[in-house]
C-alpha positions as CSV (number, residue, x, y, z in Angstrom):
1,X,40.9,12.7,22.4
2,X,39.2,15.8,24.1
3,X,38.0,18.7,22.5
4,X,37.0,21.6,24.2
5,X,34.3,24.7,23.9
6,X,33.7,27.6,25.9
7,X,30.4,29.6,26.3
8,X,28.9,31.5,23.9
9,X,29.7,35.3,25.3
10,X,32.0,36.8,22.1
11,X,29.8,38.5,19.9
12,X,30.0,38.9,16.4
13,X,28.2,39.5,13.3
14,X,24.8,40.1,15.2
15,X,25.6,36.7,16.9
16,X,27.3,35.0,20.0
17,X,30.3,32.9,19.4
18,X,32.1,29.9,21.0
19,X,35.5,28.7,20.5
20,X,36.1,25.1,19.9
21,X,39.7,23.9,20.5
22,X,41.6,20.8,20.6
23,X,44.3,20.4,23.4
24,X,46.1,17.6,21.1
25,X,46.6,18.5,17.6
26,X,44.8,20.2,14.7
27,X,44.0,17.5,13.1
28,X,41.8,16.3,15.7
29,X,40.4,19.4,15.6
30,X,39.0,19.5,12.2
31,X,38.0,16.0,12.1
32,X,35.6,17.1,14.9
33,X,34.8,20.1,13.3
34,X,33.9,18.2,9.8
35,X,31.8,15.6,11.8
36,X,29.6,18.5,13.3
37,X,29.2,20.2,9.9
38,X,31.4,23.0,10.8
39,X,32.9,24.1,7.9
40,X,36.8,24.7,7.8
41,X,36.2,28.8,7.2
42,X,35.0,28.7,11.0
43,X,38.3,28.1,11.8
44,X,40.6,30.6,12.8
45,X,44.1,30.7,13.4
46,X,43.9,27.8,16.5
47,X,39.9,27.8,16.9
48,X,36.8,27.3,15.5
49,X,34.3,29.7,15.8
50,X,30.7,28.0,16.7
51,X,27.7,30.0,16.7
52,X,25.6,29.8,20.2
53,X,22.8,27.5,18.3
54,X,25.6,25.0,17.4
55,X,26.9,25.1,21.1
56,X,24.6,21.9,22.3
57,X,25.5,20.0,19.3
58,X,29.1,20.4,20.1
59,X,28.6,19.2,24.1
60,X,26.5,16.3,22.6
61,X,29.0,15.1,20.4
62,X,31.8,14.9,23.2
63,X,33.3,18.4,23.8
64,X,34.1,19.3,26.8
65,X,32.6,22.8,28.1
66,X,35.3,24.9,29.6
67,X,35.1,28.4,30.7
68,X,37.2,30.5,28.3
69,X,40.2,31.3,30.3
70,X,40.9,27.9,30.2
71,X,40.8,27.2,26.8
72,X,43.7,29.6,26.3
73,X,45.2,28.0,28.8
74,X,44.8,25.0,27.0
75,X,46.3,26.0,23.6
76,X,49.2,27.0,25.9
77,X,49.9,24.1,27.5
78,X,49.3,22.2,24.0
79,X,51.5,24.7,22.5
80,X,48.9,24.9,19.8
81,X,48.2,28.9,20.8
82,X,48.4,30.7,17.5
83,X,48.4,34.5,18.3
84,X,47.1,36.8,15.7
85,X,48.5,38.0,12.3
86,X,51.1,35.6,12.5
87,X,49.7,32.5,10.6
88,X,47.5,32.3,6.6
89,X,43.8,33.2,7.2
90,X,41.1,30.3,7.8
91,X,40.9,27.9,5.1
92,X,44.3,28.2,3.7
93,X,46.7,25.2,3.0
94,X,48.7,25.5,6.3
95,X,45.7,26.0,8.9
């Protein structure tokens, strides 16, 4: 099981962002996400969004800090890469 994060450098909503990703499944994913206390409308399309303050929580509870061009690469390679306004918004039964 490895789950990934990059920096926080994508700004948004007055804040700085990570993305948390999962190079093995969705599932995995949001089991992580729900042990951190992330809750599931973080997550978008093949990500979660973690604020910057989260970002040490997520190292300390296993993920693995990437830079970000590698976690797309990742979700490539995993063919879990989602691209934009093809999949249900966050939260929804098929996410």
């Amino acid at each position: 099981m490895t789950i990934y994060i990059d920096p926080p450098t994508w700004p948004g909503h007055g804040r700085l962002w990570s993305h948390l990703i999962s190079d093995v499944s969705y599932d995995e994913l949001h089991a992580f996400a729900e042990r951190l206390g992330v809750p599931r409308r973080a997550f978008e399309r093949d990500h979660y969004d973690i604020p910057a303050q989260r970002y040490a929580d997520a190292v300390a509870a296993g993920a693995v800090e990437v830079r970000s061009r590698e976690v797309v690469r990742l979700l490539h390679a995993a063919g879990l890469r989602r691209a934009k306004g093809r999949y249900p918004s966050p939260g929804s039964r098929s996410s």
